[in-house]
C-alpha positions in Angstrom: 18.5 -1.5 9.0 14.5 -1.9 9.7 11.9 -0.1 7.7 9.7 3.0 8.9 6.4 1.8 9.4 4.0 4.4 8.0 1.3 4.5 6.5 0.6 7.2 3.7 -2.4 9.3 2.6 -2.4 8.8 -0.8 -5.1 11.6 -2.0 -4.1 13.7 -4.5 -1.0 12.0 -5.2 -0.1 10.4 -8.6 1.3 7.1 -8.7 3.3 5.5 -11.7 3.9 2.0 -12.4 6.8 1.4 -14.5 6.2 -2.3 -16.1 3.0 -4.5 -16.6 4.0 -7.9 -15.6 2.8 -9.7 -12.9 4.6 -8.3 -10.3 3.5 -4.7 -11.6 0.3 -6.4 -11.4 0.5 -7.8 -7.5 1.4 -3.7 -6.4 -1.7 -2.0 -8.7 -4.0 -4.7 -7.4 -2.1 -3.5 -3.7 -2.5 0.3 -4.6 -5.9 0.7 -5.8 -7.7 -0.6 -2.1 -6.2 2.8 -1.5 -6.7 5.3 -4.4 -7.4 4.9 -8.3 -4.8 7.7 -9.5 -2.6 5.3 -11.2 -0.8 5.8 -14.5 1.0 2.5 -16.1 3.7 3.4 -18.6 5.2 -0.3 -19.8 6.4 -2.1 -23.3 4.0 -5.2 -23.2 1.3 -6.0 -20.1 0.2 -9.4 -19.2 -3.7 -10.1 -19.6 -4.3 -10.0 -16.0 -2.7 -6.2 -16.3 -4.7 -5.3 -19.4 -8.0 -6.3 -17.6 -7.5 -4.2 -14.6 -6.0 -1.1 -16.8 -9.2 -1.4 -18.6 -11.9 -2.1 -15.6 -10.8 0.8 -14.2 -9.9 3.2 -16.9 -6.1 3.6 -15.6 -4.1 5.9 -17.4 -1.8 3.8 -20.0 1.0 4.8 -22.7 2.7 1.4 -24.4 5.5 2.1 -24.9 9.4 2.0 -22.9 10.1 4.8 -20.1 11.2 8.1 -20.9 13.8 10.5 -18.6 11.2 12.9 -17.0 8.3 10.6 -16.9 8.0 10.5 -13.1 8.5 14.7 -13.0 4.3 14.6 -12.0 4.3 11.8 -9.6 4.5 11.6 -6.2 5.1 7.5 -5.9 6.7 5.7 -8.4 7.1 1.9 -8.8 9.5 0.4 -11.1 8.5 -3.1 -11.8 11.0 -4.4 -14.8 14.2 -6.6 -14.4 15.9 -4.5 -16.0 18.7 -3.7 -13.0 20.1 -0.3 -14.8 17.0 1.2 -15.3 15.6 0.3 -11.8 18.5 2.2 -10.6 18.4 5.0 -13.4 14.6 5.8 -12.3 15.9 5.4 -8.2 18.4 8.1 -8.9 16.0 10.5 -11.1 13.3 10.4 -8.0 15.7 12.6 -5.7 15.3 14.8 -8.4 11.8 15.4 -7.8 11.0 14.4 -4.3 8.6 11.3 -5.3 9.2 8.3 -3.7 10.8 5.3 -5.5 9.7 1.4 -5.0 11.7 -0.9 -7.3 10.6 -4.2 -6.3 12.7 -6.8 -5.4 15.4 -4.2 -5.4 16.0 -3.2 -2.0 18.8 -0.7 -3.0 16.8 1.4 -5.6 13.8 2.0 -2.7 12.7 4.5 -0.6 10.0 2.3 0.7 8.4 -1.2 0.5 5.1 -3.1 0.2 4.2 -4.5 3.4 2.0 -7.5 3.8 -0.8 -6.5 4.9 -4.6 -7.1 6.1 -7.3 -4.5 5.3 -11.0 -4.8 6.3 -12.3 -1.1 5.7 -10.8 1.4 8.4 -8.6 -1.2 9.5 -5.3 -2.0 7.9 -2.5 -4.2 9.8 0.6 -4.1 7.7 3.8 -6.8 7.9 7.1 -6.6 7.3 10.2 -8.3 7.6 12.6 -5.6 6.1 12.9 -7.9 3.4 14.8 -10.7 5.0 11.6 -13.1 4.7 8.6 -12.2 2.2 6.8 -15.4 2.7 7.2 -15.2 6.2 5.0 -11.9 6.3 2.6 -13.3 3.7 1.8 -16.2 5.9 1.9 -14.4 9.1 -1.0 -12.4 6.9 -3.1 -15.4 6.8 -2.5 -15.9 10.4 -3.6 -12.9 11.9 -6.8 -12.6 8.9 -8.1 -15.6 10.6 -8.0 -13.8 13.8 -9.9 -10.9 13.3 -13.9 -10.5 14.2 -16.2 -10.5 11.3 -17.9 -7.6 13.3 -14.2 -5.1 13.1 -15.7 -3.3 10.5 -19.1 -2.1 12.6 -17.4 -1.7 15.8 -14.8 1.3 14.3 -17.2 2.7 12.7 -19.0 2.8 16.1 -15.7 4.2 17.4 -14.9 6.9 14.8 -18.5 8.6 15.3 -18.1 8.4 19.2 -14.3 10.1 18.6 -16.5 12.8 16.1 -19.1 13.7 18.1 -17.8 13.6 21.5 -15.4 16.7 22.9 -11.9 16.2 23.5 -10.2 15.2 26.3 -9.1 12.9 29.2 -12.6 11.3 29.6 -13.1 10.7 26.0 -10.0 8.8 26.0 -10.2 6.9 28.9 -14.1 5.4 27.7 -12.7 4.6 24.0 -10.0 3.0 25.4 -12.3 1.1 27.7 -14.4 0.3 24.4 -11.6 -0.6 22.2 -10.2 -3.0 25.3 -13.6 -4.8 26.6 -14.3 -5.7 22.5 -10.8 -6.8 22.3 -10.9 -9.2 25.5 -14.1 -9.9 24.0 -13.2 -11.2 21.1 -10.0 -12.8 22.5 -12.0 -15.3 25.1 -14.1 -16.5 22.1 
């Protein structure tokens, strides 16, 4: 079965990242262009890890994973090989309601990471359920070539109009005019 696409406010929730390889390195480098409330709890970390912890003063404890570390959390991610304990930290998140990513471990997840691009307000995320991770990382590529340098100014434009203009049919109808004469716009370049 295909994932839920969603995408999730992450304020005021805790995240944990179990491991500090370079995998656990790939998802903190994905979570922080979305919040900084990020705790790493892991045996060893690679440099690259270790930097990042320390340019922005994360939360880190050296040392193995305890039962009841995730009790606080709201989104854990379990990046270790180690199969059993991917599934013993999977099974301990029902417990308390956070949601569990063990990567590369489809059984043990509530969610993935999509592919995805992000330029300020807007984010396009990818996914191929799993079946193809490349795929989705070069499909990435495609569609960042694609987008306007200008994205960024133009929904900005569009999120004070939605502010500061009153509900209703009309509003819709001229930002959906907007958002479709910038996108033929754009297209016939």
């Amino acid at each position: 079965m295909s994932y839920f696409p969603a995408f999730l406010k992450l304020d005021n929730k805790k995240i944990l990242i179990v491991g500090g390889g370079y995998i656990a390195y790939e998802k903190l480098n994905h979570l922080l262009d979305f919040t900084s409330d990020i705790s790493i709890i892991a045996l060893d970390l690679s440099e690259d890890m270790s930097n990042k912890i320390k340019e922005k003063n994360l939360n880190f404890e050296r040392r193995a994973y305890k039962v009841g570390d995730i009790a606080k959390y709201a989104v854990v991610i379990v990046a270790v090989d180690d199969l059993t304990l991917q599934a013993k930290i999977f099974d301990e998140s029902k417990q308390y309601n956070c949601l569990c990513n063990s990567v590369d471990s489809v059984d043990y997840c509530d969610f993935i990471f999509p592919s995805y691009v992000k330029k300020d307000d807007l984010t396009i995320a990818i996914s191929t359920s799993g079946a193809s991770p490349a795929m989705a990382k070069h499909l990435r590529h495609y569609l960042q070539k694609l987008i306007p340098d200008g994205i960024s100014e133009f929904l900005a434009e569009m999120k004070n109009l939605r502010r500061s203009l009153p509900k209703g049919k009309e509003r819709m109808q001229m930002l959906d005019k907007k958002a479709k004469d910038y996108i033929d716009k754009w297209s016939n370049k």
